[in-house]
C-alpha positions as CSV (number, residue, x, y, z in Angstrom):
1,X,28.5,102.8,-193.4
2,X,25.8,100.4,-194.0
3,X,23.7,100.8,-191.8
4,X,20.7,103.4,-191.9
5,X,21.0,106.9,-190.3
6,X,18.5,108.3,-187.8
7,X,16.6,111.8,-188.8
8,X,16.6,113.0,-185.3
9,X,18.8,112.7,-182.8
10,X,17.6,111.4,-179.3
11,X,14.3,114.2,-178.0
12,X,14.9,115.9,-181.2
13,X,12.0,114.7,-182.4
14,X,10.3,115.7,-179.7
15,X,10.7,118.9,-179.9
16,X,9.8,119.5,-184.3
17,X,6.6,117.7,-183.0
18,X,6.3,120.3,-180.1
19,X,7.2,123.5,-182.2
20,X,4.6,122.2,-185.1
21,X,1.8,122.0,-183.2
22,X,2.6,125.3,-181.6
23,X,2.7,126.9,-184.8
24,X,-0.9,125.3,-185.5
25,X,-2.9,122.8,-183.9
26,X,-2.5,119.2,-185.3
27,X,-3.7,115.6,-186.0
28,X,-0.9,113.3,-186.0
29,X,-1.6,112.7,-189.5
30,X,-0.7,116.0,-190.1
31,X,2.4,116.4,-188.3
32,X,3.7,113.2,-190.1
33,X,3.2,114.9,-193.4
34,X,4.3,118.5,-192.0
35,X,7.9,116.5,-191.0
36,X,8.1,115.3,-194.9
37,X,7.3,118.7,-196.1
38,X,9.6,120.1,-194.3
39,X,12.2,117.3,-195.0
40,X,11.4,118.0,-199.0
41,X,10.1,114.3,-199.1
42,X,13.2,112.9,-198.0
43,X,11.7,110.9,-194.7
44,X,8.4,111.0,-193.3
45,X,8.0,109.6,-189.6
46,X,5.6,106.4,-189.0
47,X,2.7,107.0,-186.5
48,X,4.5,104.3,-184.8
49,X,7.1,106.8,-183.8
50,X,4.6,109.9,-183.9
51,X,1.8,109.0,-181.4
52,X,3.9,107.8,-178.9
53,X,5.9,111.1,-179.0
54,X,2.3,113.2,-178.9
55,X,1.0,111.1,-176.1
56,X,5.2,111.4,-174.3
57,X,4.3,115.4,-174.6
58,X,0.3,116.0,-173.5
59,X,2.0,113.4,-170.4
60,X,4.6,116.4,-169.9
61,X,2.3,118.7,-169.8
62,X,3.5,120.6,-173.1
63,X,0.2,119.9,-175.2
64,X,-3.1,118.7,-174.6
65,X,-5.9,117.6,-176.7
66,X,-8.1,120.1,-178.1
67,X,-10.8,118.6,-179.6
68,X,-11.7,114.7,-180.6
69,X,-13.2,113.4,-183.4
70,X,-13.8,109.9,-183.0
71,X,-10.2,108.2,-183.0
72,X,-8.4,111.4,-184.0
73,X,-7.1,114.1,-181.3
74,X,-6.5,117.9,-182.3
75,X,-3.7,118.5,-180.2
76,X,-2.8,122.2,-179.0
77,X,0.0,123.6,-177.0
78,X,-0.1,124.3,-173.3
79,X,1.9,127.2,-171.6
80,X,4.1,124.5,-170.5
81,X,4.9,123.3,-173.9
82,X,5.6,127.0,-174.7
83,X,8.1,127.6,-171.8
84,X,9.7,124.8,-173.0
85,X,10.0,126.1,-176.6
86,X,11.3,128.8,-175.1
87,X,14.2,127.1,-172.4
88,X,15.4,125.3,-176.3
89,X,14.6,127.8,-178.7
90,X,18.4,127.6,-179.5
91,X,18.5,123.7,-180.0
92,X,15.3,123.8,-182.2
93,X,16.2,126.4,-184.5
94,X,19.6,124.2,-184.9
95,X,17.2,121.2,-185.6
96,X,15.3,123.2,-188.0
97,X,18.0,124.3,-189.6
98,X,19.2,120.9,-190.6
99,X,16.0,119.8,-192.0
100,X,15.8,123.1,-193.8
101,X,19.3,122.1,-195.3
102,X,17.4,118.4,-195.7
103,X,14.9,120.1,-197.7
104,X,17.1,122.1,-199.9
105,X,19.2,119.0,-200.8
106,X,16.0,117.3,-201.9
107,X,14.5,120.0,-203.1
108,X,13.8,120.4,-207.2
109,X,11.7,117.7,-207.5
110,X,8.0,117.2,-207.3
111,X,6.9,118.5,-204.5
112,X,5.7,116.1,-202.1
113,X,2.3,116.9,-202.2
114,X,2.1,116.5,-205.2
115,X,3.3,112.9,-205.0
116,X,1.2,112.2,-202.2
117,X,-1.7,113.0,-203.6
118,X,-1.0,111.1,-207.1
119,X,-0.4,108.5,-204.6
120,X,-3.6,108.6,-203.3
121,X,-5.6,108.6,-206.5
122,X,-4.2,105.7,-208.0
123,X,-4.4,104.0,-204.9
124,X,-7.7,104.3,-204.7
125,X,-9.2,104.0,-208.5
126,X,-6.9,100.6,-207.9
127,X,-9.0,99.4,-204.9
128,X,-12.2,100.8,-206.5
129,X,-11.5,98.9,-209.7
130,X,-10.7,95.8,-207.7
131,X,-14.5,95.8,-206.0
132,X,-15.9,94.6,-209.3
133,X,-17.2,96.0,-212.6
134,X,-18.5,99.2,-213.2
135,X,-21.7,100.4,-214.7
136,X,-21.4,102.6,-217.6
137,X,-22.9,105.6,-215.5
138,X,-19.9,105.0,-213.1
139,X,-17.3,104.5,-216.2
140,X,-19.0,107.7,-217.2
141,X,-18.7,109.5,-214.0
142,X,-15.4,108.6,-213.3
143,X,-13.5,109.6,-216.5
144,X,-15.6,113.1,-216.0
145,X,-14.3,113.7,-212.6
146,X,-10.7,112.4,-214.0
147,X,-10.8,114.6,-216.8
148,X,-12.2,117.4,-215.0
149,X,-9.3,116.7,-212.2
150,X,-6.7,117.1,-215.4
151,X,-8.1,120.0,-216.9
152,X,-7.7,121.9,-213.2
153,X,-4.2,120.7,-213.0
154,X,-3.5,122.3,-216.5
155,X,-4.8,125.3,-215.6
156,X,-3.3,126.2,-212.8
């Protein structure tokens, strides 16, 4: 077995999206990192697969956009969407199970929050560094908000 394994099985997919936006009103963003929390890290979803699913639903009927901020769509669910939960409540708790079993197999390790958000800071003292040089007030300001970062993560 070579080849790659899917996550979801066919509308699968559909419906994690479906049950975590009725459990809280999301940005697509967030339901792709809601899926790798869930998953323990083990696969997170590309927008490219995400978006199309959230536009597939608010088409159905199922959710519809709540509010917009600029490119980004809040998306809540509809009556519709619940009845729906509802008519498959047994399927998704079977899917949700599995990814709970997902998590638990991956689980132990650094959270995946944690990661992401290591992730994030090197990425971006990397593409600040790469703008140019930095005066000494920013070397200065920098290593404070660094160090201060450090000492918060020690602490808590």
């Amino acid at each position: 077995m070579g080849g790659r394994q899917r996550m979801f099985e066919q509308g699968d997919l559909r419906f994690v999206v479906l049950k975590l936006v009725s459990e809280k009103p999301s940005h697509g963003y967030e339901i792709i990192k809601a899926i790798e929390d869930r998953l323990g890290g083990a696969y997170a979803p590309s927008p490219g697969v995400i978006y199309p699913t959230l536009t597939l639903l608010e088409e159905m009927g199922a959710i519809r956009v709540q509010e917009t901020d600029g490119p980004r769509k809040l998306y809540a669910i509809t009556a519709e969407g619940e009845e729906l939960l509802r008519q498959n409540q047994t399927a998704i708790e079977a899917i949700f199970g599995r990814m709970a079993d997902i998590n638990a197999r991956h689980g132990g390790g650094p959270a995946p929050q944690i990661l992401r958000a290591t992730e994030n800071l090197r990425t971006a003292l990397r593409l600040r560094l790469a703008r140019g040089p930095l005066s000494a007030e920013q070397i200065a300001e920098v290593a404070s908000i660094l160090d201060a970062a450090a000492k918060a993560v020690e602490t808590s």
